[in-house]
C-alpha positions as CSV (number, residue, x, y, z in Angstrom):
1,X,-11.9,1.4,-67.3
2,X,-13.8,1.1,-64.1
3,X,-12.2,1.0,-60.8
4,X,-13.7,-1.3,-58.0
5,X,-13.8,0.8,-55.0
6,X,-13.6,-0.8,-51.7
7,X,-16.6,0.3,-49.3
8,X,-16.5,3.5,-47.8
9,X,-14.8,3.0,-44.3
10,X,-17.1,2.0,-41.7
11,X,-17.5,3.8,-38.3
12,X,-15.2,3.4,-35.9
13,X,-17.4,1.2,-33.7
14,X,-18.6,-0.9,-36.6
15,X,-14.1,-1.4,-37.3
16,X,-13.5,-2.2,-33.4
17,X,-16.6,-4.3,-33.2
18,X,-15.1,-6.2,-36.4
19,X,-11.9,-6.1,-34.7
20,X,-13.0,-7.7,-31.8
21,X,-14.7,-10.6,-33.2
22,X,-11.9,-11.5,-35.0
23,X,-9.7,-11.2,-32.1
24,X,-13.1,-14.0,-30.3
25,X,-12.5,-16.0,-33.3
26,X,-9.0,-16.5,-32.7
27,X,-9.6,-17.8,-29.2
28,X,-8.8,-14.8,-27.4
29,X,-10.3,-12.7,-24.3
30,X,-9.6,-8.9,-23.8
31,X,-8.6,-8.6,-20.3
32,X,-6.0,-5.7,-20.0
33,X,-5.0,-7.5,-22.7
34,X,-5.3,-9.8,-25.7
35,X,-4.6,-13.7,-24.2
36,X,-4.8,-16.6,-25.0
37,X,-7.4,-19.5,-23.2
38,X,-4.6,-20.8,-21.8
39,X,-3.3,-17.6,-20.2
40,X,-7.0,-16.8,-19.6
41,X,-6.8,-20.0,-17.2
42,X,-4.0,-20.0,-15.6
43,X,-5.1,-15.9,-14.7
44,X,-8.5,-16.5,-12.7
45,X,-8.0,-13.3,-11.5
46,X,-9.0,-9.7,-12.9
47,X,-6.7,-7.0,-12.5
48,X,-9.7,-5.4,-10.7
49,X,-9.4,-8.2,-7.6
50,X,-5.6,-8.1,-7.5
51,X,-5.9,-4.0,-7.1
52,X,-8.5,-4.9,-4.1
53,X,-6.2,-7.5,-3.0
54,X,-2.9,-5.4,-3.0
55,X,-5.1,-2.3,-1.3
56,X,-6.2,-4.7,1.5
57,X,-2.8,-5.9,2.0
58,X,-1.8,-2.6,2.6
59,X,-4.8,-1.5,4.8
60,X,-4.0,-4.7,6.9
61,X,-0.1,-3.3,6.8
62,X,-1.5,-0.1,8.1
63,X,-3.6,-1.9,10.9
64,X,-0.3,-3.7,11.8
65,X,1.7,-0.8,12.1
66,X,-1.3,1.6,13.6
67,X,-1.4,-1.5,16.2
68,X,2.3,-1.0,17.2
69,X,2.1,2.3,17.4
70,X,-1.2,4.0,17.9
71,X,0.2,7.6,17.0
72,X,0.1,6.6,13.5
73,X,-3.9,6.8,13.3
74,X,-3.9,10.5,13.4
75,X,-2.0,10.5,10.3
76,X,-5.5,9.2,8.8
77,X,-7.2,11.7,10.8
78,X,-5.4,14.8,9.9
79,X,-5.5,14.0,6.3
80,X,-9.1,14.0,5.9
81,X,-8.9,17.4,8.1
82,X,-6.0,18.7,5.3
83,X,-8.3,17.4,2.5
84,X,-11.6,19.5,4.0
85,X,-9.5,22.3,4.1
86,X,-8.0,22.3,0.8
87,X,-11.5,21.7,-0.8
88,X,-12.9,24.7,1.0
89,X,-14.2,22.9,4.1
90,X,-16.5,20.2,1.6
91,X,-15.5,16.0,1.2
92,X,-16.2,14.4,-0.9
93,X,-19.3,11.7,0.1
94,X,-16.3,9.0,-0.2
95,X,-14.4,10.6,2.2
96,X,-17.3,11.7,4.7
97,X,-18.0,7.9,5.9
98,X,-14.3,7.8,7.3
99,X,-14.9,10.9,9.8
100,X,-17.3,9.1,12.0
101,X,-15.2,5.8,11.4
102,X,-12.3,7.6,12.9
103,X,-14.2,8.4,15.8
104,X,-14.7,4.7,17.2
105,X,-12.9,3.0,19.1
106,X,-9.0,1.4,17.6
107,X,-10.4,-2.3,17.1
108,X,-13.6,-1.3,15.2
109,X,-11.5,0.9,12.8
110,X,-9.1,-2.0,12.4
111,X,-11.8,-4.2,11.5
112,X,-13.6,-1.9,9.1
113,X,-10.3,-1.1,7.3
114,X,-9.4,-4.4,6.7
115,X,-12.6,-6.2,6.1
116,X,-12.7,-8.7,3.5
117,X,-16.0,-7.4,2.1
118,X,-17.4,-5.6,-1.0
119,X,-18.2,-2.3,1.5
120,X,-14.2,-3.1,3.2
121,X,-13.2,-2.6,-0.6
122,X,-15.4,0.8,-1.3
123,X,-14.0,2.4,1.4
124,X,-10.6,1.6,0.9
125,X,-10.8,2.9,-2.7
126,X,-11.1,6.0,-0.7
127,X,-8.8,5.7,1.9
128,X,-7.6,8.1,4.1
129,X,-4.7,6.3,5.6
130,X,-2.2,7.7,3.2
131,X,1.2,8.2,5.3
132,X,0.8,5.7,7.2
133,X,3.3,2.9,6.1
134,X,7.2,3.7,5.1
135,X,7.6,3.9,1.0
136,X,9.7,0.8,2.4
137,X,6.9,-1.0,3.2
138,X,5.0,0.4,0.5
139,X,7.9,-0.7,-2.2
140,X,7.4,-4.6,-0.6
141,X,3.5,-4.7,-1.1
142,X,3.3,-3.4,-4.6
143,X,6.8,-6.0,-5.5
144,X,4.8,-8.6,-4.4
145,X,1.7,-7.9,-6.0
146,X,3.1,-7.3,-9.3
147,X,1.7,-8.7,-12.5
């Protein structure tokens, strides 16, 4: 008697790409997750843009409270001279654009910080403004960006 063996298993990428289109043929999308096309819909937006959206609502929050009290600023500027020292007087190209940025003038910075744009959203992935707002106020952005 002869036994019918099943294929030998295929790579893993050939299995995940199988995977996936059966997950397509189902009518689904892999975001963070699997959803439906009526989830898919109703959530225009990628996790990617509410991350930039919840950092500039906290840059802006920072601007806000670096506006009321202009002390606060050196908190972003003593940071990045805690971070050169840590990393044996070297930062990071990221960091590097802030140092002459925290040089201008208040308003410039402000604007920078919080600018709506693709460059606003680079730097802010590398922000050095960390300190700045109360966990309070922290606590309140995340809450109301939560998914």
């Amino acid at each position: 008697m002869t036994m019918s063996r099943s294929p030998a298993p295929s790579a893993a990428a050939e299995r995940m790409r199988r995977y996936r289109r059966r997950k397509r043929a189902a009518g689904l999308k892999l975001e963070r997750r699997w959803v439906s096309g009526e989830m898919r819909l109703a959530a225009s937006w990628s996790n990617h843009r509410l991350l930039e959206a919840r950092s500039l609502a906290l840059h802006c929050l920072a601007a806000a409270s670096i506006e009321r009290r202009p002390e606060l600023l050196e908190i972003a500027r003593r940071n990045l001279a805690n971070w050169r020292r840590a990393r044996g007087g070297a930062l990071p190209p990221a960091l590097q654009e802030w140092e002459p940025i925290l040089c201008r003038p208040w308003p410039e910075i402000a604007a920078i910080m919080t600018a709506p744009t693709e460059e606003g959203a680079r730097l802010r992935q590398s922000s050095p403004f960390a300190g700045v707002l109360t966990p309070a106020q922290r606590r309140r952005v995340y809450e109301a960006f939560r998914a």
